[in-house]
Structure formats: C-alpha cells, structure tokens
C-alpha positions in Angstrom: 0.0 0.0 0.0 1.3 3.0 -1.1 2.5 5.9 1.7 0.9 8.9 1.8 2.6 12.5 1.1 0.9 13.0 5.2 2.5 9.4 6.3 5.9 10.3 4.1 5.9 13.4 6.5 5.6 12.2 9.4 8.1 9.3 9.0 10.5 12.2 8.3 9.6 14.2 11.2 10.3 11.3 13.3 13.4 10.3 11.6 15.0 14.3 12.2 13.3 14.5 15.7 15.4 11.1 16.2 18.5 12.3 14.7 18.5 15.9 16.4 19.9 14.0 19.6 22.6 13.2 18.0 23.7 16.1 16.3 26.2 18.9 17.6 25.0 22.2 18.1 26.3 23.4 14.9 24.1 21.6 13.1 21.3 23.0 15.2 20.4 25.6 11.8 20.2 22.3 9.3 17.6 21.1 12.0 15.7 23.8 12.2 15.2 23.9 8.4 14.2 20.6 8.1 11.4 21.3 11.0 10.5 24.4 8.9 10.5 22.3 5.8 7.4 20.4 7.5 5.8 22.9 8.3 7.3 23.7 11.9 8.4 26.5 13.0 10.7 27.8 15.7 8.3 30.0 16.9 5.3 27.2 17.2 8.4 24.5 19.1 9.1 27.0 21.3 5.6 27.4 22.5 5.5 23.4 22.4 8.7 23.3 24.3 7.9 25.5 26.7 4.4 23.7 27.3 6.4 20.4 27.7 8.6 22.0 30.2 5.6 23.2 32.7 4.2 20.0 32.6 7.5 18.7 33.6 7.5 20.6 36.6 4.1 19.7 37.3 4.8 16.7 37.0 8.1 16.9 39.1 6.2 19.0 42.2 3.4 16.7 42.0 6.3 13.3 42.7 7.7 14.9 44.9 4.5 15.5 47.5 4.1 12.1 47.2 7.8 11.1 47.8 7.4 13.6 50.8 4.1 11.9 52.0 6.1 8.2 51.0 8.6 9.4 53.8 6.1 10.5 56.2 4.8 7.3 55.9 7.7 4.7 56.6 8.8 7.1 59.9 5.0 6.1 61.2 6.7 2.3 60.8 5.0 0.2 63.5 6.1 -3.1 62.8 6.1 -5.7 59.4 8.6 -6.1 57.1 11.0 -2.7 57.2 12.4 -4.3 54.3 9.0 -3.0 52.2 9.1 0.1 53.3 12.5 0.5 52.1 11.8 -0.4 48.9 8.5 1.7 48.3 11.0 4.7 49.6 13.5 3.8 47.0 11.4 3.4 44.1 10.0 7.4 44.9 13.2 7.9 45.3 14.2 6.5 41.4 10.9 8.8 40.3 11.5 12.2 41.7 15.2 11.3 39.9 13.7 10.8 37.0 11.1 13.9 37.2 14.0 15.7 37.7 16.2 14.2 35.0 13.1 15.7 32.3 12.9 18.9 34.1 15.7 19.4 33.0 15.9 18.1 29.4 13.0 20.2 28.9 14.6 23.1 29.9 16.9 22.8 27.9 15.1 22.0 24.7 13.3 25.2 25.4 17.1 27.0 25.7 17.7 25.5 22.2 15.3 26.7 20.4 14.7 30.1 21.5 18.1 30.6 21.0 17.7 29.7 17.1 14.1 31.6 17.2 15.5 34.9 18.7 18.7 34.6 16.2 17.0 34.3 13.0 14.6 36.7 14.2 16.9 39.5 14.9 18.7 38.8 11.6 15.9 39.0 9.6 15.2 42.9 11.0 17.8 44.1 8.1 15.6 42.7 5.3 13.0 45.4 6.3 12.6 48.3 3.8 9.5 49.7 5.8 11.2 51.4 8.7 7.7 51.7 10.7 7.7 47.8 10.3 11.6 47.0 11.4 11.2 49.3 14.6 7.8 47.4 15.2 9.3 43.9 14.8 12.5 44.9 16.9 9.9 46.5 20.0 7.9 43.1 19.6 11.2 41.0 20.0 12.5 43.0 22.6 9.1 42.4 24.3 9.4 38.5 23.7 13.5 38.3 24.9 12.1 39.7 28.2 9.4 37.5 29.0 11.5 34.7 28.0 14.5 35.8 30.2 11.8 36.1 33.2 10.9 32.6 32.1 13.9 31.0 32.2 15.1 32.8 35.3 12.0 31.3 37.0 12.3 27.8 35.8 15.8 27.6 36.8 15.2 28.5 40.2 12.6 26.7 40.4 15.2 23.4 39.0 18.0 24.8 41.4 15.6 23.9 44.5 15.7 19.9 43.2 18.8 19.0 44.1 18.9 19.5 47.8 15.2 17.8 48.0 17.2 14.8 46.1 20.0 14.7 48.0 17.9 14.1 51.1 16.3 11.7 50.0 19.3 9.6 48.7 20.9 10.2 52.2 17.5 8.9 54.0 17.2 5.9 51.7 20.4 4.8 51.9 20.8 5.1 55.0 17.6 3.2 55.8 19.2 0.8 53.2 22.0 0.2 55.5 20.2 -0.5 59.3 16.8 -1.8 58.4 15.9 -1.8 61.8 13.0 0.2 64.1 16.5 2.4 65.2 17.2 3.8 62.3 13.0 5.0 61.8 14.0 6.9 65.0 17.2 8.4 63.8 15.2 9.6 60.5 12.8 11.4 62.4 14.5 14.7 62.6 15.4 14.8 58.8 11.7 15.2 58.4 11.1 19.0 59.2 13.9 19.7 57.1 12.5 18.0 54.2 9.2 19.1 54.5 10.3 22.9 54.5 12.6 21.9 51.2 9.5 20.5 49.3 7.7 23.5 50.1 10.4 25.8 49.0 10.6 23.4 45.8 6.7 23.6 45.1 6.1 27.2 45.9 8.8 27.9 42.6 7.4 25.6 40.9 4.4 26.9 40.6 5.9 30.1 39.9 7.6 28.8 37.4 4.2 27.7 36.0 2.6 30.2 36.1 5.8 32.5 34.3 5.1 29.6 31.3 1.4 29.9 31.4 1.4 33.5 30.6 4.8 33.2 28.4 2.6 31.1 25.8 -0.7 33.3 25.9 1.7 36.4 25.4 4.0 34.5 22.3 0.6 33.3 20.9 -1.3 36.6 20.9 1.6 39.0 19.5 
C-alpha cells in the first residue's frame, strides 16, 4: 500500500526528531530547516517546548509530594517487614530522579530553540525596507526576549531547588538501606522537618515557574 505524502511526512519528522539528539550544536540551523520544511516553525516549538517544560515541573512538584508523604509514611513504621518500606521509599526515590532528569531536558530544549528563534529573528530585521515595520518587529522581539529571560530565570530557580530535596532523599534511603531496623526510623525522624520545609520551598517555585510559562505562551501566541 502506497504511503501517503501525510504518512511520508511524518516518518520524516520522526526520523529528524530522532536524529536531532545526536547532532552537535552546529548543526542545530540544518535542523531547524528541516522542521520548517514540515511545516514547523521555531516560533510554534518554542511554544510546544515550553508547554512540555511546565508540565515537567508539574509533574516533578506533584512526585515529589508524594515522595514527601512516602517518607512521612515509613517514619510512622509500626512493625512488618521494614524491608517493604525501604523499597516503596526507594522506588519514589528513582521517580523524583527521573522527574528531575526531564525537568531538566525540557529546559533545555526550550534554551535550544529560542536561541535559534531569537537569532533568525533579529537577523531578519535588516531585510526590512518599511522602517515603521523593522522598529515594530524589533519592539515586539525585545518584548518577547524579556518575558523569556523572566521565564527562564524562574524555571531555573525553580530546578536549582531539586537537588537538595534529592540529595535528602538519597541520604534517607540509603541510609535506611544500611540499618533496616526500628533504630534507624527513629534516627530519621529529625530529617523530616527539614525535608518538609525543602519541598515546600521546591513547590512554591514551581508553581511560579508555572505560572511565568502559562502566561509566556498566551503572550507568544497573541503577539
């Protein structure tokens, strides 16, 4: 059965979205015209990419109140197999890693691209013969560089408050690794004020940081 032109597309799309994680950043330009070829455009990834990074940390804030309520659970350990515990601690543990890991990916696809977007755009204000126009296009992408640069500051706060919470945790669980025993429930006890007030800190940018992407894309999609 023949492929359609739609199907031919799409196999492409996949093929350079598979390939772009393997290519240097100098190569970054050849991507971005091959996207643009199909039909997508820096502008529209950005919005995509930013999207994909606040659900990220959605998703990241969201693990880690149940990592934090996982913990608060195994220090009300009453008796049964500590062993269980252990490993239900571990495996939020190996999530709120991983929730982390794509927090930061996303960022950083989001870094890519606006990078790309904000250098072809500036570039292309020389190609203007209506003055009126140029100034226009250079207020608007002075309006967009600052709402991104307020993005980004936000996000990456809001990141930089991840790796205490983890460390904690990998200190608690491996230390509960090694004395799986009621004594070392007790000796965890004071960690958990301390961890509590970190997630808080962590969730309180967060949503920040959400909010900063929510009204980043209803701004980049209404100018």
């Amino acid at each position: 059965m023949p492929m359609t032109d739609f199907v031919l597309q799409r196999v492409a799309l996949l093929l350079l979205l598979g390939a772009w994680w393997f290519v240097s950043s100098g190569c970054q330009s050849t991507y971005y015209a091959a996207l643009e070829q199909l039909g997508y455009h820096k502008r529209d990834l950005l919005v995509t990419r930013v999207k994909d990074a606040r659900d990220s940390q959605e998703e990241a804030k969201e693990q880690f109140k149940s990592a934090l309520e996982k913990f608060g659970d195994v220090l009300q350990f009453d008796g049964g197999a500590l062993e269980d515990k252990y490993n239900e601690l571990k495996a939020e543990l190996d999530r709120s890693e991983s929730s982390a890991s794509a927090v930061h990916n996303r960022i950083e696809a989001v870094e890519n691209v606006s990078e790309a977007l904000f250098q072809e755009w500036e570039g292309e204000l020389a190609q203007y013969t209506n003055e009126n126009l140029r100034r226009d296009s250079a207020r608007q992408l002075n309006a967009a560089r600052k709402r991104y640069t307020s993005l980004m500051r936000s996000m990456k706060r809001a990141e930089s408050k991840i790796a205490p919470v983890l460390s904690a945790f990998r200190d608690q669980v491996l230390y509960l690794k090694h004395n799986l025993n009621a004594q070392a429930i007790a000796s965890l006890q004071g960690e958990l004020t301390s961890i509590e007030t970190n997630i808080d800190a962590l969730i309180r940018e967060m949503e920040t940081a959400i909010a900063e992407a929510d009204a980043f894309i209803k701004a980049l999609g209404s100018s």
